[in-house]
C-alpha positions, 0 to 999 in steps of 0.5 A: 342983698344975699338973695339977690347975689343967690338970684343971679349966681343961679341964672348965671349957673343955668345959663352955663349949663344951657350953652354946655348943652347947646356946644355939646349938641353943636359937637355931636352933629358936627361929629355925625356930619363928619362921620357920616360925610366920609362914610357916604363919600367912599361909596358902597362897595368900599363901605361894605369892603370895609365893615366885612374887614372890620366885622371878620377882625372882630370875631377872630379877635373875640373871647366870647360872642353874645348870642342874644343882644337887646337894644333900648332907645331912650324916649326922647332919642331921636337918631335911631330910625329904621335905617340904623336899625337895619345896619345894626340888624346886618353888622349882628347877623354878620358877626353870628349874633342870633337874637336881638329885641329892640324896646323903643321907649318912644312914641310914634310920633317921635320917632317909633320904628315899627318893627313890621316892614323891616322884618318878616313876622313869624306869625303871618297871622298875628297883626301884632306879632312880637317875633320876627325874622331879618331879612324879610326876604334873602336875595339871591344873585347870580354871582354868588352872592347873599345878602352882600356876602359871598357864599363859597359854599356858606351863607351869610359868613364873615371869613368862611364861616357858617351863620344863620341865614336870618336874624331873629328879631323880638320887640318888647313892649313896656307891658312885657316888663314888670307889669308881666313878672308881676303876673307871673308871680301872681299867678304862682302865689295864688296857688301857693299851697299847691304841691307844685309851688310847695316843691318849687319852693324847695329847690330854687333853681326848679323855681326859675325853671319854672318863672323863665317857662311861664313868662316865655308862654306869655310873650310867645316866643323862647329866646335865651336871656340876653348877654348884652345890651346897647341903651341909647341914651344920654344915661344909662337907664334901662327903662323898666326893660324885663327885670327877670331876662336881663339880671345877667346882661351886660349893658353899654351905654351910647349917647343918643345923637353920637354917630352910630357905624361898624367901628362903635358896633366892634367896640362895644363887642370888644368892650363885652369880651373884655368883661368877666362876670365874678358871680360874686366872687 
């Protein structure tokens, strides 16, 4: 009798858990519809009147400005596509963020975005290059305008201010992760009884140096270590992302299927400013 009341107990418990998930899902769409209607119904130029306002508000309103931002997308997210990407590229190059890495944990059949035809590569004659710029190409109008912004005599600015023209953009590949600090570190202990490694061993921070030097050669590129990060997904999971690059970073979770604009790309900014690093202090 006791198992059977255990066995119902636990189909009702899933059932619960099943329709939670189902009405939560249901809220979520609904929220992205709602958002997203409204978006799409004020039009262009007030969308864009919009986001500068916001975008210029934010950086006044700053303590301090990431200069390298990374973006996770979960495996099983499947709301991040190449459009959302190229409005967080502009909300980024817009406010003065420099850099940004995206590693899209997905598979190309679900969802992967190739970095390739929304950015320019740096190295044309690399196929599979991992760094890139954004916008590929900068459009040029005769009113004097850039990219959507007005220039006055600066280019890409939110309120006169001076930004870089175009955005860096890395993609990272799971073998960039562990698998890639493990060879580095490898690679140092095979030659141990060098003097090099004799010396690094003494002075710790001559010992980063010299790691942060040798992953850089290895993917190709030099980029500082990213202060903050966006994880879209429904926990906060960073997926094996480069253990060595993000020890400092300061990651936000946002759900997969939660809409996505200008106000949720502020807030987490607001949220990264707000944040002190003790040190363990």
């Amino acid at each position: 009798m006791i198992e059977v009341i255990c066995l119902l107990l636990g189909k009702l418990l899933l059932l619960l858990v099943g329709a939670y998930e189902l009405l939560r899902r249901l809220h979520q769409k609904f929220h992205a519809l709602v958002c997203g209607s409204y978006d799409f119904c004020r039009g262009k130029n007030a969308r864009e009147r919009h986001e500068n306002r916001l975008l210029a508000d934010c950086k006044a309103s700053l303590t301090k400005m990431p200069q390298h931002l990374v973006l996770i997308i979960a495996p099983d997210d499947y709301y991040v596509d190449a459009g959302r990407l190229n409005a967080i590229f502009g909300y980024a190059l817009a406010i003065g963020i420099k850099h940004i890495s995206v590693y899209d944990r997905r598979e190309e059949k679900h969802g992967y975005v190739d970095l390739a035809p929304l950015c320019q590569p740096r190295d044309e004659s690399n196929g599979s290059s991992r760094s890139f710029v954004w916008p590929a190409k900068l459009a040029h109008y005769k009113n004097g305008h850039t990219n959507g912004h007005k220039k006055n005599g600066y280019a890409n600015g939110v309120n006169g201010t001076h930004l870089p023209q175009q955005l860096q953009v890395y993609r990272i590949r799971p073998a960039d992760c562990h698998a890639l600090i493990a060879d580095v570190c490898r690679d140092l202990y095979e030659i141990r009884e060098t003097p090099l490694v004799k010396g690094l061993l003494q002075r710790r921070e001559s010992l980063t140096e010299q790691i942060t030097l040798r992953l850089a050669k290895r993917l190709g590129y030099d980029a500082p270590d990213p202060e903050l990060g966006i994880i879209f997904a429904r926990q906060t999971c960073t997926y094996g992302l480069m253990p060595w690059h993000v020890r400092f970073t300061e990651f936000h979770t946002h759900p997969s299927d939660r809409y996505f604009n200008v106000e949720s790309f502020t807030k987490v900014l607001y949220r990264y400013s707000r944040c002190e690093q003790r040190w363990g202090k």
